[in-house]
Rosetta silent file (secondary structure, phi, psi, omega in degrees, C-alpha in Angstrom):
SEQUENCE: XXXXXXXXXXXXXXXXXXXXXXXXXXXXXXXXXXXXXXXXXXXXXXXXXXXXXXXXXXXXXXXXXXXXXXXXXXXXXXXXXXXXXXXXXXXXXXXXXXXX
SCORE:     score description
SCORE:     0.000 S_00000001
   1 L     0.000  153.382 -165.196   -0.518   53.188 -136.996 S_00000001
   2 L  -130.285  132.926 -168.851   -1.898   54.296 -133.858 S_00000001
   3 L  -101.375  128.029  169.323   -2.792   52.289 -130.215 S_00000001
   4 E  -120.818  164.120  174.665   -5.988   54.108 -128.198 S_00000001
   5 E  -133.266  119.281 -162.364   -7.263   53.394 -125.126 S_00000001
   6 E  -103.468  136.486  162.313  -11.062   53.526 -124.365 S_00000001
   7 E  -130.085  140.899  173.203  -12.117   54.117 -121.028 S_00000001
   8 L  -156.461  176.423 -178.924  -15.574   54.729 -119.371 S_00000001
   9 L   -91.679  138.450  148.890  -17.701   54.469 -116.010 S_00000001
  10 L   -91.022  149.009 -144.307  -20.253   51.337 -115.832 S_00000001
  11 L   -86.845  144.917  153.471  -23.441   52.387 -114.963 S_00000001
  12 L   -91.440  -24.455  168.607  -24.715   50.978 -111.123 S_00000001
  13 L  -139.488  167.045 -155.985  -28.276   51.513 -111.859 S_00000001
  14 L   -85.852  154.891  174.492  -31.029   51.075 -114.162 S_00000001
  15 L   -58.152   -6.908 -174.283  -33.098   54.109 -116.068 S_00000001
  16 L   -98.954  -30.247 -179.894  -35.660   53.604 -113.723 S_00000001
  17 L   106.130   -2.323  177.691  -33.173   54.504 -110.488 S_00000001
  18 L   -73.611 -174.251  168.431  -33.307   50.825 -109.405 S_00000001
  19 L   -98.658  102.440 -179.318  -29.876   49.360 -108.620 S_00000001
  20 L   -73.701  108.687 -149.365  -28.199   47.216 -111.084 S_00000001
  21 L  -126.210   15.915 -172.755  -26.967   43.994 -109.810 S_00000001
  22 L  -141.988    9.294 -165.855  -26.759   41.828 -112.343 S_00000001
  23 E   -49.849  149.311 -158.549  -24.430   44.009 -115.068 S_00000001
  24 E  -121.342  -31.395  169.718  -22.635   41.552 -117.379 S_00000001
  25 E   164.773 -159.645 -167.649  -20.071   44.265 -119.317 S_00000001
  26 E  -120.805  120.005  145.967  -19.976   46.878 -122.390 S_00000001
  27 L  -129.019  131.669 -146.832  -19.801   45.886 -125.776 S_00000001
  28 L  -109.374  135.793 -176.520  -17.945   47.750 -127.833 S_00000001
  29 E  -122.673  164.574  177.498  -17.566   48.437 -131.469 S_00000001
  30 L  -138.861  136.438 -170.230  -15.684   50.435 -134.095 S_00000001
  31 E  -136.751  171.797 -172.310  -16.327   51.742 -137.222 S_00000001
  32 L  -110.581  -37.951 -166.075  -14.092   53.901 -140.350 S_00000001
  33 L   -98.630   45.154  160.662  -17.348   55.510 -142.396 S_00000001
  34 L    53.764   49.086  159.348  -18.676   58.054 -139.049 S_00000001
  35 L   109.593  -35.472  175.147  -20.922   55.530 -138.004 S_00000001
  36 L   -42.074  -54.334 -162.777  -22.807   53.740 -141.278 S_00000001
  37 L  -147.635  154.134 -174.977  -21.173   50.114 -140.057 S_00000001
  38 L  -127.540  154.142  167.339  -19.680   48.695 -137.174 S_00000001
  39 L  -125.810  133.084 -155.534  -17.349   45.888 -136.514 S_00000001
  40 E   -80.417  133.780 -178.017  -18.159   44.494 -133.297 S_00000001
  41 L  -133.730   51.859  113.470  -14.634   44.139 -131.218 S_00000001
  42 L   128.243 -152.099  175.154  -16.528   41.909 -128.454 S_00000001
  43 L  -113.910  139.062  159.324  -17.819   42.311 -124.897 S_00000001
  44 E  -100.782  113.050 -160.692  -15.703   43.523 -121.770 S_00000001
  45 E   -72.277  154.620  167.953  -16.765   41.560 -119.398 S_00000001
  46 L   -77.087  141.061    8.886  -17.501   43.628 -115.790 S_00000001
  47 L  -118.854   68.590  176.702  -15.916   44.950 -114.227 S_00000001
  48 L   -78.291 -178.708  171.405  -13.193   45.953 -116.535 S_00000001
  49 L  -177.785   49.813  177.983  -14.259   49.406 -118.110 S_00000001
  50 E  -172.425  148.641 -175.959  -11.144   49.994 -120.775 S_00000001
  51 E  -152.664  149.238  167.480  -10.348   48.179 -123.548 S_00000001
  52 E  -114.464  147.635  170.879   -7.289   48.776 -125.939 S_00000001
  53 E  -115.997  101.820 -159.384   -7.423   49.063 -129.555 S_00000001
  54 L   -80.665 -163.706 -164.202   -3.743   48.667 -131.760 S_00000001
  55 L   -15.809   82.975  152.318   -3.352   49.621 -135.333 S_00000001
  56 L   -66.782   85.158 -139.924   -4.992   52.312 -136.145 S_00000001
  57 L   -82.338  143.736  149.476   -4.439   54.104 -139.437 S_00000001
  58 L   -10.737  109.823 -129.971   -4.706   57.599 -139.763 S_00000001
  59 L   131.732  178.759  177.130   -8.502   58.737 -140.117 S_00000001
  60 L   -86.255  109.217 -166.971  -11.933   59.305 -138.783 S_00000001
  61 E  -123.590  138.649 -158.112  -12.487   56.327 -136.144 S_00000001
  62 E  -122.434  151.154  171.749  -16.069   56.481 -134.689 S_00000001
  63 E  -147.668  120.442 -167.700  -16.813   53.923 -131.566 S_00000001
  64 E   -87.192  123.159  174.424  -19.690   52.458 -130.139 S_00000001
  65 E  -114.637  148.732  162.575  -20.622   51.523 -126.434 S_00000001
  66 L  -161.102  128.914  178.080  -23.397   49.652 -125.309 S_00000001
  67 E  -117.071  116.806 -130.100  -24.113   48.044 -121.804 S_00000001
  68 E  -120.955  154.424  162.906  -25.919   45.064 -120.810 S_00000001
  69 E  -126.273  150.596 -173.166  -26.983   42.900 -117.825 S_00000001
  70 L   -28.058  -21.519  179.109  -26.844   39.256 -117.701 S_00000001
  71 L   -69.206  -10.728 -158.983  -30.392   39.236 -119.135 S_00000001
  72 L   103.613  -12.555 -167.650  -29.573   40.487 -122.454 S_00000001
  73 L  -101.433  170.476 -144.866  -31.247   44.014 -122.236 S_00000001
  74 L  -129.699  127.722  171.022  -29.153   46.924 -123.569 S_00000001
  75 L   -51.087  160.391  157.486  -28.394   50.381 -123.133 S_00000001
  76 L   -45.759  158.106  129.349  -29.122   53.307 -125.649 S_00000001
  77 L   -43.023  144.144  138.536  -25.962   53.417 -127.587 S_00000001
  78 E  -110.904  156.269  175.256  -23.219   55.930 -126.898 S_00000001
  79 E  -132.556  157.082  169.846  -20.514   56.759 -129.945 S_00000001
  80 E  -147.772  125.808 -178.898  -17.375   59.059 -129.493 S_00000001
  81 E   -77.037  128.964 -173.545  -15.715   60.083 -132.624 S_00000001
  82 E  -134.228  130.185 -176.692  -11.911   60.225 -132.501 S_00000001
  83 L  -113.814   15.292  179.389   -9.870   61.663 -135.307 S_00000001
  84 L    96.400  -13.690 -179.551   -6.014   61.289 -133.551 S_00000001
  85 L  -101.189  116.249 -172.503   -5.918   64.920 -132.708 S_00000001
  86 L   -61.491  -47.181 -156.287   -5.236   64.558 -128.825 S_00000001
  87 L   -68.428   29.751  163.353   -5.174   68.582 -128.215 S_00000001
  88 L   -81.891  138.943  147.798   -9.626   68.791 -129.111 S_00000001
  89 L   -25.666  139.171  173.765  -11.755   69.545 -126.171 S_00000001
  90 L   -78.310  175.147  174.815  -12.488   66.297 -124.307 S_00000001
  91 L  -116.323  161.688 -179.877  -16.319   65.638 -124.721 S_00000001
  92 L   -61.501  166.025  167.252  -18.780   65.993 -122.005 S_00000001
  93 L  -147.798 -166.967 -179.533  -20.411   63.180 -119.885 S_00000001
  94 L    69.921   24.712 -179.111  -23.089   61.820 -117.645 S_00000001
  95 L   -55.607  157.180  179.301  -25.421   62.854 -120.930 S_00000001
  96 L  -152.980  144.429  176.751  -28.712   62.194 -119.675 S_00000001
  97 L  -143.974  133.781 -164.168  -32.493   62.859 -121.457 S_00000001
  98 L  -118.511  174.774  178.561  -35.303   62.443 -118.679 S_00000001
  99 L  -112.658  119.340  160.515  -39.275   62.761 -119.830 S_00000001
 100 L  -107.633    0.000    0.000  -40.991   65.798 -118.042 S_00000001
C-alpha cells in the first residue's frame, strides 16, 4: 500500500479575469477504473491546497479536482492520472483554453 500527496495552486481569479474573493476550497475525488466513477474524498477547505491520501494498492489511480467559491459555482474539472511510477515526466500546468 502506498501514501500520495496531492498538491496544487488555488486559482485567485475568475475565467473572466475578475478577482476571486470569495473561494471556499477544492474538492477532490479519486477513482480505480481511469475515470468511469469517482469517490468523492471531500472538500479542502481554503486555503489549504494538499491533501493526503493513505492506502493505496498497486494500480491505475486517476484523481479529480474541482474548485468552488462560497456560492456553489465550480470549475471545469482537472484529473491527473498516477500509476506509482515516480521517475514519469511530471505533467504540465497552468492548462488554459481561451475563445478567439
Amino acid at each position: 500500500m502506498k501514501t500520495v500527496r496531492l498538491d496544487w495552486t488555488n486559482p485567485t481569479t475568475r475565467v473572466s479575469g475578475a478577482p476571486l474573493t470569495n473561494f471556499k476550497g477544492t474538492r477532490v475525488a479519486i477513482s480505480a477504473d481511469g475515470g468511469a466513477n469517482y469517490t468523492d474524498l471531500g472538500m479542502v477547505l481554503a486555503p489549504a491546497n494538499s491533501h493526503i491520501v493513505p492506502d493505496l494498492a498497486d494500480g491505475l489511480w486517476t484523481f479529480r479536482f474541482i474548485w468552488e467559491d462560497d456560492d456553489g459555482r465550480q470549475s471545469m474539472a482537472v484529473e491527473k492520472a498516477w500509476d506509482g511510477d515516480d521517475s514519469a515526466p511530471q505533467i504540465g500546468t497552468d492548462v488554459t483554453v481561451t475563445e478567439i
